[in-house]
N, C-alpha and C positions, 0 to 999 in steps of 0.2 A: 233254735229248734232244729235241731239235726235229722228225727226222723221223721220227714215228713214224704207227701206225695202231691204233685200238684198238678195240675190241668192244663194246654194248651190247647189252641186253636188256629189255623191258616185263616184269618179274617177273609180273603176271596178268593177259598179253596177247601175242596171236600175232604177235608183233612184233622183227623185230630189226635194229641198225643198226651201220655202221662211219662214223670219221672217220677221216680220213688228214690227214696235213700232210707237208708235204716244202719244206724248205729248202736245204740242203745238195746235197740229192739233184737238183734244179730247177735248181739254180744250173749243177752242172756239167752238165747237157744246156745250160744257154746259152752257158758256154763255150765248147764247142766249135764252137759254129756261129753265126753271125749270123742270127738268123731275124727277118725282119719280124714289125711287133706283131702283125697279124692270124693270121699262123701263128702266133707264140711265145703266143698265147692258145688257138689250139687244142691245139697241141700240149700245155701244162701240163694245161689239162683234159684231155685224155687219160690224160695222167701218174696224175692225180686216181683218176679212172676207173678208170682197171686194175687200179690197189694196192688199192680198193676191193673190186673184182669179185674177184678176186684170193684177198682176203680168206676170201670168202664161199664157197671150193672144196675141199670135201677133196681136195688129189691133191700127188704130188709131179711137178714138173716146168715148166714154162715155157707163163705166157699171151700170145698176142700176140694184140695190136689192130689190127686196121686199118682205115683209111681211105680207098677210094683212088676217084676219079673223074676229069673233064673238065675242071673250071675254074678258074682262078687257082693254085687248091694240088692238087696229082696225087696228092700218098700223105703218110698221117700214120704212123705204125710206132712202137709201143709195146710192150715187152716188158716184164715181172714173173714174177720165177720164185716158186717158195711157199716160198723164205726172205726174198721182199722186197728181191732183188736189182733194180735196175731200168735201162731204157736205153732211147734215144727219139731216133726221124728223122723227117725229111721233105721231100718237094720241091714247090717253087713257082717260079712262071715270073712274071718281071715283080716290081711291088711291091702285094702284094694287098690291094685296103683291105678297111674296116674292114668287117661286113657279116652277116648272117645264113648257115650254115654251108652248105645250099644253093646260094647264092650264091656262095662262095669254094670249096666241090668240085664245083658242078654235078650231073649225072649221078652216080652212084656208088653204090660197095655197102660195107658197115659187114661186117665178116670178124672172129668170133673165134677164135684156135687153142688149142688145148690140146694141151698136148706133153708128154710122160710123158718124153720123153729113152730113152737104153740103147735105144734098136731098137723100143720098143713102137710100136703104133699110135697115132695121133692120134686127135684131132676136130677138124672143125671147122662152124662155122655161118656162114653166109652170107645175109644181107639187104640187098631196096634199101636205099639212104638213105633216113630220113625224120627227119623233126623242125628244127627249127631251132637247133639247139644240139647240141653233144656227147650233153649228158645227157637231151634228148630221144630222141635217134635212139641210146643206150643202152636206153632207158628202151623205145622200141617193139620194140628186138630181144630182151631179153628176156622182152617179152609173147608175138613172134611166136615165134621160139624156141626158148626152155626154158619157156614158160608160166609165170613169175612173176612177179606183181605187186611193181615195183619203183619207187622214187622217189631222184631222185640231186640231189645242188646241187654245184653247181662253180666255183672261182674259179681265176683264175692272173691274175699280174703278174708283173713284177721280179724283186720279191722273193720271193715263194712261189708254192706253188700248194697249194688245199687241196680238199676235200670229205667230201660228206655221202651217205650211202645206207640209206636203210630199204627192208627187206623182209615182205611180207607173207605171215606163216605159214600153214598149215594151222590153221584154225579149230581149238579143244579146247574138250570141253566146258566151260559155266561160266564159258569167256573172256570179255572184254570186248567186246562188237562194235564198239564204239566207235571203239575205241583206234587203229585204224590211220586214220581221219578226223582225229581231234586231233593223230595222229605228223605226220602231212602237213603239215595247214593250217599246227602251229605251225612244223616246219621252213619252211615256204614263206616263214615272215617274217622267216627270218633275212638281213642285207644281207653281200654279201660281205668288208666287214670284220669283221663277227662271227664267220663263219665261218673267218677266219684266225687268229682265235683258238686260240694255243696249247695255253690250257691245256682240257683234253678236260672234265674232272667241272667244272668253272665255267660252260663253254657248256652240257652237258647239264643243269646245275641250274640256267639261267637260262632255259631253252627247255622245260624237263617241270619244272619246278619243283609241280605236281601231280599228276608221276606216280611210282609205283614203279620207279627202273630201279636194275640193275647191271651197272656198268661193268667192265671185265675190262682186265689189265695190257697197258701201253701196247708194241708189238712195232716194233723198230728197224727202219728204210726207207732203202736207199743207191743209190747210183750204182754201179754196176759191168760193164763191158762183157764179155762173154764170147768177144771176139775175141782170137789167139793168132799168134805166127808157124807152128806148127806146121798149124793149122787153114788158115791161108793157103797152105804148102806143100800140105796136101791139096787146094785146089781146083786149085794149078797142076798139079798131078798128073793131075784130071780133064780138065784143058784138050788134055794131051798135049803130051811132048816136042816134037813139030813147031811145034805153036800157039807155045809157052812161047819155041823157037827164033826164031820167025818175028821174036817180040816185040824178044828182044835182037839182034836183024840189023838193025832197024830204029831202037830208039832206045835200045843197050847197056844196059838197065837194066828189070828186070821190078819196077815199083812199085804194090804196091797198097793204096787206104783205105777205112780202115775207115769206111761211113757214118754209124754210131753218136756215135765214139768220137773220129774224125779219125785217129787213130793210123796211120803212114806202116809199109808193111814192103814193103823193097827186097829184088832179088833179084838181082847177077849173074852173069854166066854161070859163075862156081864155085861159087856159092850155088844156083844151078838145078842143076848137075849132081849135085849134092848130095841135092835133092829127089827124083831119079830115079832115083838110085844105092837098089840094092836091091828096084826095085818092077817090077813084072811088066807091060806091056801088051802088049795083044791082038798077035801079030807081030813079037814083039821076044824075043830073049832076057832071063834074069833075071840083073844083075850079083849080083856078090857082089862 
């Protein structure tokens, strides 16, 4: 089981950490789309990120990332529900080289949502960019924030994408003060092919090999789109009979993609009438 995310802990230290890997899961977001390396590297680190963050949230329901600014790349869009369902887009103009993450979004604000689903309320939080990497300008919006002290490492290629995140507990008595200065430095030296290392308790006991930790069972990470033709009917719905008309006067065929997933859902004009058939707008009578 390659994609998975698993949990550590400093057993007598205010300390605690996830690793994520995603193979499987990485692969088909690059299926779907051709993305230049320097987006297909932000993007996986993001990937990284969420499932991470993700991790680390009591709630049910769906986090989304984003990324969105002025330069070379316009929007990154990450989504992780809290079973570890996941899915991931983006748009760039041109072919963006390689570059510090500044550089490649310019201007821009780092967006995280939190979505309870069923009609609840959300959250969300909103910060400039900052940092030069993914998991810096993570790393500062969690400070600014939700006020914790947070450290992340991230890799993506090809073939995976993986990461690392420790957090810093509330102090308990008798803990270690230490502990979170050694969690850091030694993560810091890990190089990104170590960190794609598979197997979780092998990297943890070559990296804390003189600490106390426990590691908690490794939890399954997949690709999965939550787009639907029924969901696609609902937005033609919003658009309005007129709109939805306008479409097939013009080119016979209402088709829309999904930007996640690719996935094509055509509509025509007896598949539209379909859509309308039984639903109420403003002005209109209700078929039956």
């Amino acid at each position: 089981m390659h994609d998975t995310i698993q949990r550590f802990l400093f057993e007598h230290a205010p300390v605690r950490g996830e690793i994520v890997h995603l193979d499987a899961t990485w692969h088909a977001v690059l299926e779907r789309h051709a993305y230049p390396p320097a987006v297909r590297a932000l993007l996986g680190e993001m990937m990284a990120a969420a499932a991470l963050l993700t991790a680390t949230l009591k709630f049910g329901g769906t986090l989304i990332m984003q990324i969105q600014g002025s330069g070379p790349v316009t929007l990154l869009v990450v989504e992780c529900t809290s079973e570890h369902h996941m899915r991931a887009t983006a748009k760039w103009s041109g072919m963006p080289p390689a570059g510090a993450l500044g550089e490649l979004v310019g201007d821009g604000k780092f967006a995280i949502t939190l979505d309870p689903g069923q009609g609840k309320p959300g959250y969300q939080g909103v910060v400039a960019l900052a940092g030069a990497t993914v998991a810096a300008a993570l790393e500062q919006y969690m400070l600014r924030s939700e006020q914790i002290e947070t450290r992340l490492w991230l890799t993506a290629t090809g073939e995976c994408a993986a990461g690392l995140l420790l957090q810093k507990l509330p102090d308990a008595a008798g803990a270690d003060a230490d502990a979170w200065r050694r969690a850091t430095t030694l993560a810091a030296s890990l190089s990104p092919r170590e960190l794609s290392v598979h197997d979780t308790r092998e990297l943890l006991r070559g990296l804390y090999a003189a600490e106390d930790i426990r590691v908690f069972k490794p939890r399954p990470v997949d690709f999965r789109c939550s787009c639907s033709r029924s969901r696609v009917a609902g937005m033609l719905r919003l658009l309005g009979r007129d709109e939805v008309r306008g479409i097939l006067a013009e080119r016979g065929m209402v088709e829309v993609t999904c930007e996640f997933c690719n996935q094509r859902y055509r509509f025509d004009a007896g598949a539209a009438d379909e859509v309308f058939a039984g639903s109420h707008e403003p002005g209109s009578a209700t078929r039956h």
